[in-house]
N, C-alpha and C positions, 0 to 999 in steps of 0.2 A: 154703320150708320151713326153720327154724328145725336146723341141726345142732349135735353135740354139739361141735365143736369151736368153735363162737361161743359156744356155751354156756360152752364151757373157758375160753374167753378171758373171757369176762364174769367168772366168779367169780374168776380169778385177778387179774385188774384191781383188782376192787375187795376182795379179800382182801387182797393186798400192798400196794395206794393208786398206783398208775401201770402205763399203760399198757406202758412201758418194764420194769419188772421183771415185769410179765407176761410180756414177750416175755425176758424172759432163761430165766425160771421153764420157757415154753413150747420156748426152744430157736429162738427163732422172730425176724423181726424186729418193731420196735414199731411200721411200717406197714400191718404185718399183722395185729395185734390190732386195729389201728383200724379195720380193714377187718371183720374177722368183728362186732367189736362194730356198727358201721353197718349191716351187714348183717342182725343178729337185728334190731337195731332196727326196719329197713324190714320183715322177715318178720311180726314180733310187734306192729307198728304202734305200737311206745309207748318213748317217751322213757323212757332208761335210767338220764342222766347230766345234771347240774347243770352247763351247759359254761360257765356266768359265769365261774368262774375256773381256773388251770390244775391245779388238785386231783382227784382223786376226788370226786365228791360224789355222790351216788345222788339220784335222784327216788324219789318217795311206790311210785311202778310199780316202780322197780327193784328197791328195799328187799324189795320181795313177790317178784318172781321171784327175788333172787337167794339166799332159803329155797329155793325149786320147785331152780333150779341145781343149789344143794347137794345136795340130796337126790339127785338123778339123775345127778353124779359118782359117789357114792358109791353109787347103783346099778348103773352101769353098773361100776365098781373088784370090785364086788360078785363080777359076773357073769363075770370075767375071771382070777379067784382062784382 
């Protein structure tokens, strides 16, 4: 199962462009983002990220989830307000 905290990690990643300022953003360390993010990947079955070079770079899949992401940050921000 897919949680909100790979979720978290996913959008911050590619919102800020590294794994590393995710993990500053998250409080967290950046083996740990690697991990959540691995993690949705294996749950959701689908390559998230362009790993040819050492950038951010999203796949065609990532690009579409990482709309769905957003949206369910900010509902879950929603729900907690």
């Amino acid at each position: 199962m897919v949680t909100l905290k790979q979720i978290e990690a996913f959008y911050w990643a590619c919102t800020l462009g590294s794994f590393e300022a995710a993990a500053q953003k998250l409080n967290t360390a950046q083996s740990t983002i690697s991990k959540r993010i691995q993690e949705f990947e294996i749950h959701s079955k689908v390559l998230l990220f362009d790993r040819t070079k050492r950038t951010v770079r999203l796949t065609m899949k990532g690009q579409e989830l990482l709309r769905h992401a957003e949206e369910m940050l900010n509902r879950r921000n929603a729900m907690v307000l």
